[in-house]
C-alpha positions in Angstrom: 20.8 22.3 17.0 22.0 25.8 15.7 21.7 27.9 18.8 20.6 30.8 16.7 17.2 28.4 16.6 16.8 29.8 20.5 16.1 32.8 18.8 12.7 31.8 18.0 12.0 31.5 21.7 11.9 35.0 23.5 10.5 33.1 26.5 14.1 31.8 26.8 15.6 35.5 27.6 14.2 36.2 30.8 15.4 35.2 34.0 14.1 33.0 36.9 15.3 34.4 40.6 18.0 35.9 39.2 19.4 33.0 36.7 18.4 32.3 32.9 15.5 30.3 32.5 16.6 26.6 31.8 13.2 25.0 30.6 13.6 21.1 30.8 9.6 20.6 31.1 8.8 19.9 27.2 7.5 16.5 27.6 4.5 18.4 29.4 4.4 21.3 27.0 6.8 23.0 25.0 7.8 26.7 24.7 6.0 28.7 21.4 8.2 29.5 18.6 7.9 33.0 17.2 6.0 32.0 14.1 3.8 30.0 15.8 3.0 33.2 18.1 3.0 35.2 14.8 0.5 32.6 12.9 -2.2 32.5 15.6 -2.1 36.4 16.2 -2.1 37.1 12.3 -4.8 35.0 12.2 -7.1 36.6 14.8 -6.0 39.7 14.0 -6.3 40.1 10.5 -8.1 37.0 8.9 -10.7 35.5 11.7 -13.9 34.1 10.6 -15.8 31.1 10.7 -15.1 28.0 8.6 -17.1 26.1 5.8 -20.4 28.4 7.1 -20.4 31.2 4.8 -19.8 32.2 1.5 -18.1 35.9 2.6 -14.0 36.5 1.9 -12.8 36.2 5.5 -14.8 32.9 5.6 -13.2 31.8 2.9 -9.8 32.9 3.7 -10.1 30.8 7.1 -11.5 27.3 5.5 -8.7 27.7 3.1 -5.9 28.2 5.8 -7.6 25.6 8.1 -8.0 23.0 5.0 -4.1 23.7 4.3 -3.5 22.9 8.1 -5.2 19.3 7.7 -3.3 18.7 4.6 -0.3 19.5 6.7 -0.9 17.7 9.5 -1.6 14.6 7.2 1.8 14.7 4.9 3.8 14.9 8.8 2.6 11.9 10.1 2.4 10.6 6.3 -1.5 9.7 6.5 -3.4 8.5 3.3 -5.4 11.5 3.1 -6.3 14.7 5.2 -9.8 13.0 5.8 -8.3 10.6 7.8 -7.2 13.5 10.5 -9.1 14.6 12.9 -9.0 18.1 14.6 -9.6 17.4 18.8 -8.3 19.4 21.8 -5.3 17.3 22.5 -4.6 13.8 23.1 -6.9 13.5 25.7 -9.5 14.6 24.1 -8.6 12.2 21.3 -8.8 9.0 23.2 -11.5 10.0 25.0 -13.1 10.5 21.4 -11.8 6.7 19.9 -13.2 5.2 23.5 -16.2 6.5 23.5 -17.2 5.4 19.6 -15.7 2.6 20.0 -17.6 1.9 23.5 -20.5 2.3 20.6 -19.9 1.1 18.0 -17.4 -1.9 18.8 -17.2 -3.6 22.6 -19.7 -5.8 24.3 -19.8 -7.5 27.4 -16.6 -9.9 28.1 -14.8 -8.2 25.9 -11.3 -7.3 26.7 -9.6 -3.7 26.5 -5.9 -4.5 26.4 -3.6 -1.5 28.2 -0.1 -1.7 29.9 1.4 -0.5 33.1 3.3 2.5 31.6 -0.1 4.9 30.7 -0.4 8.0 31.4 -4.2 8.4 32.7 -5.2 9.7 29.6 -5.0 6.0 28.2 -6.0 4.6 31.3 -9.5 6.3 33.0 -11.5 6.3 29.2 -11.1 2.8 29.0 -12.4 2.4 32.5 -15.3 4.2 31.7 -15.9 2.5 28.5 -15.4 -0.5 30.2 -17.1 -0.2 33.2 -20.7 0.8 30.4 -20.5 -1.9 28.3 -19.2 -4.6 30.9 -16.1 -4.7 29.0 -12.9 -5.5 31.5 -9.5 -3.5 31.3 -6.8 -5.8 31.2 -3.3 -4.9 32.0 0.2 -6.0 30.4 3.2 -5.7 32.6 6.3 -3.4 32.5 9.7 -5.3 33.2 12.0 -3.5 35.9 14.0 -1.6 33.3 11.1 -0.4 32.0 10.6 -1.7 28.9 7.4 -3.7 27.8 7.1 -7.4 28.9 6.1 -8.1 25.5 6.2 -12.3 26.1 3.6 -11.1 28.7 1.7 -8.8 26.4 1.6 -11.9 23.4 0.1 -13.7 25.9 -2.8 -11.9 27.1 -4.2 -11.3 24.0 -7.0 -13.8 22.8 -10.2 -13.8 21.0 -11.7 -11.5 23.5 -9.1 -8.6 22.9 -11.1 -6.3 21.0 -8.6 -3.2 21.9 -5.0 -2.5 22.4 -4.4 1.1 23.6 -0.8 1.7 24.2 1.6 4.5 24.9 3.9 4.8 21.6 6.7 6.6 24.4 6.2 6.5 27.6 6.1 10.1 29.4 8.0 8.7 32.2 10.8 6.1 31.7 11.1 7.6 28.2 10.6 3.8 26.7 10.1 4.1 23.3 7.6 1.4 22.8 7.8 -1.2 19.1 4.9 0.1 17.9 4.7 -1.7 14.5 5.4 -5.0 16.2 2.7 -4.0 18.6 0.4 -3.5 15.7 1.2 -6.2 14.0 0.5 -8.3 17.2 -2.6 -7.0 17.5 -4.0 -7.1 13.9 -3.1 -11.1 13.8 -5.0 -11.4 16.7 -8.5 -9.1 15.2 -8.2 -6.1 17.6 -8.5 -2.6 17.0 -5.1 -0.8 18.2 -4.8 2.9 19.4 -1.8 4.8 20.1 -1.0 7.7 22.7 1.2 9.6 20.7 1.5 12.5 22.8 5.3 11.8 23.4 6.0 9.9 20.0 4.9 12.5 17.9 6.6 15.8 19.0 10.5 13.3 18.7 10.0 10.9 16.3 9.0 10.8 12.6 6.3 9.2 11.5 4.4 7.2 9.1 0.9 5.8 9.7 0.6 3.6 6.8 3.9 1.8 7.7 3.0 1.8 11.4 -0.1 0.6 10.3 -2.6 1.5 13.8 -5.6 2.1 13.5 -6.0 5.7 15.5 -3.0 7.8 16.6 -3.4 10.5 19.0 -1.3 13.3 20.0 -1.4 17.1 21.2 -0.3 20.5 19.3 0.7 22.3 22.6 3.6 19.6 22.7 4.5 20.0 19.4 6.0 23.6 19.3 2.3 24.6 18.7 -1.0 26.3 20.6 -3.0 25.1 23.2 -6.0 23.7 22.7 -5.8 22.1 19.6 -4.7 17.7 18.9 -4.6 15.5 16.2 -6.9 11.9 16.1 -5.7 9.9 13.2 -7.9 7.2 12.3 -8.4 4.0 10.0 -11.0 5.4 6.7 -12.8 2.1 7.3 -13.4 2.9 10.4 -14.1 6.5 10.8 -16.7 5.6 7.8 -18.9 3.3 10.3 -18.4 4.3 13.9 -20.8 6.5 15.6 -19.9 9.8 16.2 -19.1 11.2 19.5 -20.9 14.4 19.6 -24.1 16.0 18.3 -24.7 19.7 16.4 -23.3 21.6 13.6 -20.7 20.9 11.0 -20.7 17.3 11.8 -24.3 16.6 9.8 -25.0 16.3 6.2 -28.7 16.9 6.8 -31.2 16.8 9.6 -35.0 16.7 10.5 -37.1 15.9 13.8 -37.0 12.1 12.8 -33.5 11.5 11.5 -29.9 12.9 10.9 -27.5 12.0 8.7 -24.2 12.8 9.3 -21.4 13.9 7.2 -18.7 12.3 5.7 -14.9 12.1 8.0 -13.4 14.2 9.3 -16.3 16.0 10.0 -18.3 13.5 11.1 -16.5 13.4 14.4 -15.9 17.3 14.3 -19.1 19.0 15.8 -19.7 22.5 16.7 -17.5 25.4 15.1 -13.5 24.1 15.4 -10.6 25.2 16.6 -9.7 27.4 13.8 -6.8 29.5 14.9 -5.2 26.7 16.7 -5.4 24.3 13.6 -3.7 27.1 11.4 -1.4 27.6 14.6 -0.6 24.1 14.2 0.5 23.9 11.0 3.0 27.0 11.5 4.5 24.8 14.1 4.7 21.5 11.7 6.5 23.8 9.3 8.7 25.2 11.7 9.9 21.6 12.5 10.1 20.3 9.0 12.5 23.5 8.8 14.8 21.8 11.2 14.0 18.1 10.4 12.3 16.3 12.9 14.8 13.9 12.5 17.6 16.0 13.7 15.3 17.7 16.4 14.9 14.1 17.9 18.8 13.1 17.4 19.9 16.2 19.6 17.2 16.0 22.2 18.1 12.4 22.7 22.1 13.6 22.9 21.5 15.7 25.7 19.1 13.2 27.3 21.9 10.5 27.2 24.4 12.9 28.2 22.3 13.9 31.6 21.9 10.6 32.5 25.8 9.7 32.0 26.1 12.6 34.4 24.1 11.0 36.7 25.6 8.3 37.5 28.2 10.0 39.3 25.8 10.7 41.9 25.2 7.7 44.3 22.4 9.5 46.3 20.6 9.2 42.8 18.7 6.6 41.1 17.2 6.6 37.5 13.7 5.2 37.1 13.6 3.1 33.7 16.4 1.9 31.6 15.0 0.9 28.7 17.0 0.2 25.1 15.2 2.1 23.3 14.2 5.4 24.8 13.5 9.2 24.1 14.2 12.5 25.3 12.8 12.0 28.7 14.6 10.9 32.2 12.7 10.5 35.6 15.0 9.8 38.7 14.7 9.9 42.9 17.2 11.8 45.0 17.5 8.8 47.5 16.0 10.4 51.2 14.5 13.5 49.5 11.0 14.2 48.3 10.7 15.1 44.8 8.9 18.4 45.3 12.0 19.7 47.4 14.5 18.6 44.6 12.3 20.7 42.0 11.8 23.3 44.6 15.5 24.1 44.7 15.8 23.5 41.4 13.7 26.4 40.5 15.1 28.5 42.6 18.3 28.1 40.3 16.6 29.2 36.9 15.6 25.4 36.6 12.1 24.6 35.4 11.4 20.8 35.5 8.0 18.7 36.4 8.5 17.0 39.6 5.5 14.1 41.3 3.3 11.2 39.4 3.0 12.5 36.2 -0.3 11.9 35.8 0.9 7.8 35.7 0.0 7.0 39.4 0.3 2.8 39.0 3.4 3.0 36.8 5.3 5.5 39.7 3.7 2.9 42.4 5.2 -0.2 40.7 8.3 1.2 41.2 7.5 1.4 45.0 7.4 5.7 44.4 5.4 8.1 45.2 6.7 10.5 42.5 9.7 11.1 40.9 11.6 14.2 38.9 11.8 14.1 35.3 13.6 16.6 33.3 12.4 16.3 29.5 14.4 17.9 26.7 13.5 20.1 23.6 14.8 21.5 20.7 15.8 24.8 22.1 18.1 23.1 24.9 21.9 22.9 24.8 24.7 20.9 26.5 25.5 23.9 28.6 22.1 23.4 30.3 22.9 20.2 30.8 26.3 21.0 32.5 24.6 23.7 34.4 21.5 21.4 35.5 24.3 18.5 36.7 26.6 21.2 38.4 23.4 22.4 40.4 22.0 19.2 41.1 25.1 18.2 43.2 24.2 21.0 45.2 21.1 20.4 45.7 21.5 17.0 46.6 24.1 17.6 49.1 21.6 20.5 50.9 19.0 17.8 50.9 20.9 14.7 52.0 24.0 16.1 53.9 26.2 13.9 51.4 29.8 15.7 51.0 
């Protein structure tokens, strides 16, 4: 990337004990461009007001901004139509949302909720809850040793009783970029319902739900360049037009009385209480500031300075990556053999390096690896190869405070 894109990023010009800040935590959340910043101040600032509740300008103004941010967020991820997207507070909120309707509208007892080893617990405790209501059981499909999906395994779990797949479209810790549309296709021949974590998938990789195909797709704004606070549900029309919806009260009714409600149509159906207005609009300044770049090119150099890091690596024998998959993102998670992970970020830090260091919120995946947590340095747009150079050059001495290696 240009580095005169770092520009947009005044986070990036301040130092961390003494050294420029080298950010390598995006997989958990990214830094905020400047127009993001600008779009969610503008909007509080001069604009704010409640949405499709009033008939006054500023009402106005803000349903019209926060309509243009669903259309927005619909031609990204090349949805059929904007009512097919559905504002949530991230990704967990979002599959918290599909589990629960679906827990509803869809499972009975003996059916089967098919999952794999590599989610994050954000696709993993929903389900359990779900299934644990409706007497449904969680099944799980295993992760081969270079961390890619056993998919021979996976085929042959499904059956009949499969009502749902729920599977991670990138791993957020072996940076396994999963065959989604296979996946999809898998499960449609076999009847089930399939829902993608997109949380890593969607800030690296471009996409297209009708060629993908699933029937939801969730993922988060804060790790998309944009706010807090605000996430994306995509769902199937068919079946956002008969599932139950998740929560009760305004905006998500067409009319009600003491005996009955009717709701309203999707996306609003599943929408209730006043949104997330600024954060929507928020969003879509962020969606155009990567269709700026080209989210195609944004992924190409994150994954070039991924590849490059782990290259590095292997120069270091006191080091071992975790998950070497074909097809993988932005993302690589490693041990420093003899030292705990906390210690390696510790150090880190105190060199002006910010990475995420533990379980990653994927306890079984770091224990079938015989971990208890790892360090993961995740790459964004904003990052260069000099980072990289600097992040190798101080790992060697980090590694040889922590293990005494020469």
């Amino acid at each position: 990337m240009d580095r005169k894109v770092r520009d947009f990023f005044p986070i990036l010009n301040q130092k961390i004990h003494g050294h420029p800040l080298v950010y390598l935590d995006s997989a958990a959340t990214t830094l905020k461009p400047l127009p993001v910043v600008e779009a969610l101040s503008h909007f509080y600032l001069q604009e704010y007001g409640t949405v499709h509740r009033a008939v006054y300008s500023l009402s106005s103004t803000a349903t019209e901004k926060y309509d243009q941010a669903r259309k927005k967020v619909a031609a990204f991820i090349n949805a059929p139509s904007p009512e097919q997207i559905i504002f949530t507070r991230g990704t967990t909120d979002g599959l918290n949302l599909v589990a629960t309707i679906l827990g509803r509208g869809v499972l009975q007892k003996g059916d089967e909720i098919l999952i794999t080893e590599m989610e994050h617990h954000s696709n993993i405790v929903p389900w359990q809850i779900v299934a644990a209501e409706k007497g449904a059981k969680l099944v799980v499909a295993p992760v081969k040793e270079n961390g890619e999906l056993d998919l021979q395994a996976f085929q042959k779990l499904l059956n009949p009783n499969t009502k749902v797949i729920a599977i991670a479209h990138v791993s957020n810790v072996l940076g396994t970029v999963n065959p989604i549309e296979e996946i999809v296709q898998m499960g449609h021949r076999n009847g089930s319902i399939v829902v993608v974590d997109g949380a890593q998938g969607a800030p690296h990789i471009p996409l297209d739900m009708q060629k993908i195909g699933c029937d939801f797709y969730a993922f988060s704004g804060h790790k998309l360049y944009g706010p807090n606070g605000i996430g994306i549900l995509y769902g199937r029309k068919e079946l956002l037009e008969t599932l139950p919806p998740c929560q009760g009260g305004g905006d998500m009714i067409d009319t009600v009385t003491f005996e009955k409600t009717t709701y309203a149509a999707p996306p609003l159906k599943y929408e209730a209480g006043t949104p997330i207005i600024g954060q929507a609009i928020a969003l879509g300044a962020s969606i155009d500031f990567l269709s700026s770049l080209g989210l195609q090119k944004v992924g190409e150099h994150e994954h070039q300075l991924s590849e490059k890091f782990r290259e590095g690596l292997k120069e270091f024998e006191e080091i071992k990556v975790i998950g070497e998959a074909a097809h993988r993102g932005a993302i690589t998670s490693f041990v420093v053999k003899g030292a705990h992970p906390l210690d390696v970020g510790t150090l880190l830090d105190l060199e002006g390096i910010e990475l995420r260091t533990g379980h990653l919120c994927a306890q079984p995946l770091i224990r079938k690896f015989g971990l208890n947590g790892v360090v993961r340095a995740s790459f964004g747009l904003y990052n260069t190869s000099d980072e990289v150079d600097y992040l190798l050059s101080t790992l060697k001495r980090v590694t040889k405070k922590l293990t005494g290696t020469r």
